[in-house]
One Martini backbone bead per residue (centre of mass of N, CA, C, O) as a GRO file, in nm:
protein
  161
    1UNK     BB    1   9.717   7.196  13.683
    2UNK     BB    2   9.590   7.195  13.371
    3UNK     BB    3   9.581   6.980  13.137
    4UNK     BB    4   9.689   6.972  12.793
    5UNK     BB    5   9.470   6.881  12.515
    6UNK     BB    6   9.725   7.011  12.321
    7UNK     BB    7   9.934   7.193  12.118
    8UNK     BB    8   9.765   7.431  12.134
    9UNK     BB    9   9.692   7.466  12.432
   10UNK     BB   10  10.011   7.496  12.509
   11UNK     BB   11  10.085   7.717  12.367
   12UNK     BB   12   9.873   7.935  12.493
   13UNK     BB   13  10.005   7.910  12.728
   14UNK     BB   14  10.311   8.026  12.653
   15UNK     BB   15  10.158   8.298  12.590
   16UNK     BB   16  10.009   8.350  12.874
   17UNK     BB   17  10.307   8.328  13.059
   18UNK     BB   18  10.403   8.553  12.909
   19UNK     BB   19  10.184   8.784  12.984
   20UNK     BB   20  10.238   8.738  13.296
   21UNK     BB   21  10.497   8.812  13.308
   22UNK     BB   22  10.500   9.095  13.200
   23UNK     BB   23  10.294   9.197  13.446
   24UNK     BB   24  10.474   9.076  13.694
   25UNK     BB   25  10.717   9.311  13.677
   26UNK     BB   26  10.894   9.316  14.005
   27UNK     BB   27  10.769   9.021  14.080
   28UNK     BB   28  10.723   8.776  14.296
   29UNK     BB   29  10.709   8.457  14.194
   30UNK     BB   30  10.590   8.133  14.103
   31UNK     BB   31  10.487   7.891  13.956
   32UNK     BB   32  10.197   7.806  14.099
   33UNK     BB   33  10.098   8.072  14.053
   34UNK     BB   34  10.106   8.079  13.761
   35UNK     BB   35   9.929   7.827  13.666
   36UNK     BB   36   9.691   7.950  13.838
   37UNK     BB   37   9.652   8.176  13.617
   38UNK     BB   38   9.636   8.039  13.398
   39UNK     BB   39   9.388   7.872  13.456
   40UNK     BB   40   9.177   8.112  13.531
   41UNK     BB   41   9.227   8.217  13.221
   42UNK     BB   42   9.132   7.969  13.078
   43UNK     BB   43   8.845   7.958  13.214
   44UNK     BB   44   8.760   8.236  13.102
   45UNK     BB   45   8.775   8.171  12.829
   46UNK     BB   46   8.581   7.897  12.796
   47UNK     BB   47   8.323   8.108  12.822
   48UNK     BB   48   8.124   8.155  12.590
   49UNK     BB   49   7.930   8.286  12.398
   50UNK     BB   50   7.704   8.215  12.186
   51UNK     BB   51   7.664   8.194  11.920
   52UNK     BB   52   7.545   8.301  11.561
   53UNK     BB   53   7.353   8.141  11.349
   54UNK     BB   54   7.345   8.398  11.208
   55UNK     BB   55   7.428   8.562  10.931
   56UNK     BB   56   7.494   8.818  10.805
   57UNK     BB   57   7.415   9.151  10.698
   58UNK     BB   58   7.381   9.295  10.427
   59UNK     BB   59   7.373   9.661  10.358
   60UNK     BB   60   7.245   9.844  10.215
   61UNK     BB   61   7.394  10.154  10.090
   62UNK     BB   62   7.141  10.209   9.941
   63UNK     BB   63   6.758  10.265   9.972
   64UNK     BB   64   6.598  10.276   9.744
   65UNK     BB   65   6.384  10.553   9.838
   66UNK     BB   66   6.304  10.569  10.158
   67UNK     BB   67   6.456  10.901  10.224
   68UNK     BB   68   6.519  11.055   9.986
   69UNK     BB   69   6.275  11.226   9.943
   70UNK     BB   70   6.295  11.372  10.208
   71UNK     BB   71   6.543  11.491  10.157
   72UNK     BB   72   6.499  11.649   9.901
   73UNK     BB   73   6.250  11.813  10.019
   74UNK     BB   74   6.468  11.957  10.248
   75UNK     BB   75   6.673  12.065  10.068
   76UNK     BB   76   6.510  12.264   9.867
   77UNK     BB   77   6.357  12.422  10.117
   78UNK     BB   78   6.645  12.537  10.211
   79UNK     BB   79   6.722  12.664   9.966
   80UNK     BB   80   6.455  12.824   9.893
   81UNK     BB   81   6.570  13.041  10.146
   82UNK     BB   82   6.824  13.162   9.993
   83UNK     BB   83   6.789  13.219   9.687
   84UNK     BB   84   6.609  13.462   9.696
   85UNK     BB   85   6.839  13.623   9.850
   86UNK     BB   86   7.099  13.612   9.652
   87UNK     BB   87   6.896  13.724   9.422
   88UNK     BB   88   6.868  14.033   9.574
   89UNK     BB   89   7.155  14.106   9.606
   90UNK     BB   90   7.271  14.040   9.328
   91UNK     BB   91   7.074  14.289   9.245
   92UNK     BB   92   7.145  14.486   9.410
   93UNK     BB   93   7.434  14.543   9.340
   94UNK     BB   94   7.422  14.584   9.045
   95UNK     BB   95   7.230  14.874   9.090
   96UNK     BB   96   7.489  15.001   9.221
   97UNK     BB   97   7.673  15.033   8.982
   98UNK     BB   98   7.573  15.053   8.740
   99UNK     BB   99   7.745  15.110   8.463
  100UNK     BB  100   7.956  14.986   8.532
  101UNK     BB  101   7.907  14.758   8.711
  102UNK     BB  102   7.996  14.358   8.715
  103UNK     BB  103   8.098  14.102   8.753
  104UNK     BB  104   8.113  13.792   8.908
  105UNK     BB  105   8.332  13.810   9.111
  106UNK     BB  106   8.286  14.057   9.224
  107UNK     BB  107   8.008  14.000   9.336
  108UNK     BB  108   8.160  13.766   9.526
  109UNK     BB  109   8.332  13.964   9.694
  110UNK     BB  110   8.110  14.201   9.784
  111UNK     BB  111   7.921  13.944   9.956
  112UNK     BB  112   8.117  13.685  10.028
  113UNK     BB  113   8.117  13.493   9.806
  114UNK     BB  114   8.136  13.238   9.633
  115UNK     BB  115   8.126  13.207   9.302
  116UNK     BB  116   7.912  12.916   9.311
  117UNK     BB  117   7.681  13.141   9.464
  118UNK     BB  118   7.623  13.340   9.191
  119UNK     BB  119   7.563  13.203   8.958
  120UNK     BB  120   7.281  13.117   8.958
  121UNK     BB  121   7.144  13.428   9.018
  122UNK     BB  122   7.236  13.510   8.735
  123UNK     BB  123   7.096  13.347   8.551
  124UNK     BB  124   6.803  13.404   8.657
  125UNK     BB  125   6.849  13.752   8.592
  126UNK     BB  126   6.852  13.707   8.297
  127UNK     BB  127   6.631  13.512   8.227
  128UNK     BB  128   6.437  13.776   8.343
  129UNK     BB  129   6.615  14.062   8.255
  130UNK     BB  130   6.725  14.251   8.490
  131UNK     BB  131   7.000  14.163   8.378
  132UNK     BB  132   7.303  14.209   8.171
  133UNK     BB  133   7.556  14.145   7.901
  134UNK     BB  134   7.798  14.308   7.840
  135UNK     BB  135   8.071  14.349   7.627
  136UNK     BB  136   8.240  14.410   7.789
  137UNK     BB  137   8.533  14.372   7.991
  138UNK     BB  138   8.755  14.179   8.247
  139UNK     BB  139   8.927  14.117   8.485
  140UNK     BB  140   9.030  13.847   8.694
  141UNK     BB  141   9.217  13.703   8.914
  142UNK     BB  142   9.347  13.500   8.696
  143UNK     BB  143   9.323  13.647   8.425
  144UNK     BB  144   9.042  13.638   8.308
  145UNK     BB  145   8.787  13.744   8.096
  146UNK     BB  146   8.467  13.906   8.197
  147UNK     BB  147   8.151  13.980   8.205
  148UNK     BB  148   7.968  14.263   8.246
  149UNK     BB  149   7.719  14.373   8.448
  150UNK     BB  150   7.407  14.480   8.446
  151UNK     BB  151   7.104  14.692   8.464
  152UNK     BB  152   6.825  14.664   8.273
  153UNK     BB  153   6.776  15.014   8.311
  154UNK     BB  154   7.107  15.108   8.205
  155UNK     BB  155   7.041  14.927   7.889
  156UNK     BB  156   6.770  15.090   7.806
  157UNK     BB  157   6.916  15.408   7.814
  158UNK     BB  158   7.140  15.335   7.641
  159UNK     BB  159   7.333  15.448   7.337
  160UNK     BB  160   7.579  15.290   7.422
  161UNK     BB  161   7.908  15.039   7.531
   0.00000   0.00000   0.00000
């Protein structure tokens, strides 16, 4: 048995004991056993790896703009081949309903897609005029009311609202 070189590492070993008492338990074993084991693990633990005597390095959470511009323009270029398809679509159905027209609900019930996907084609669609808002209104599903949209092809034949 090593002696201990202080009540810590007294200690140590006491704990030590403890964990090796549970590791052996339905095992007879000796207290020499134990020592001799006891010892074998202190030897192995008392070689540790060397220090690292660099502080740790504490890393920028933003990059302030090493990747982000890379990013923001893979990230454009992946929207803009969506959008000009959803605002084909959103055309091509408001078209298709003719006068009755449509909500943006509708519009993207229609679709398949929720609603925060159909509302920039539709401000798009209105801003070039291809399509207008009329008087109109209807309930959309939450109970408040909605402005119907219409193809302004059938706002511009259109006699009266």
């Amino acid at each position: 048995m090593i002696p201990p070189n202080s009540s810590t590492s007294q200690l140590d070993r006491e704990r030590l004991r403890y964990k090796i008492a549970k590791e052996w338990r339905g095992r007879d074993w000796t207290d020499a056993e134990m020592d001799a084991e006891i010892d074998l693990r202190l030897s192995s633990q008392s070689i540790k790896p060397p220090t690292i005597t660099k502080p740790p390095e504490q890393l920028d959470l933003l990059n302030h703009g090493c990747y982000s511009g890379r990013t923001r323009a893979s990230a454009a270029v992946k929207s803009s081949q969506h959008r000009q398809r959803r605002i084909d679509l959103c055309d091509a159905h408001i078209e298709r309903c003719g006068w009755n027209g449509c909500t943006r609900h509708e519009l993207a019930d229609a679709l398949g897609l929720e609603i925060n996907f159909v509302t920039s084609p539709v401000a798009r669609l209105l801003d070039s005029g291809r399509i207008v808002e009329t008087p109109r209104k209807r309930r959309t599903p939450s109970g408040c009311e909605a402005t119907v949209l219409i193809s302004s092809s059938f706002w511009n034949g259109a006699k009266h609202v």
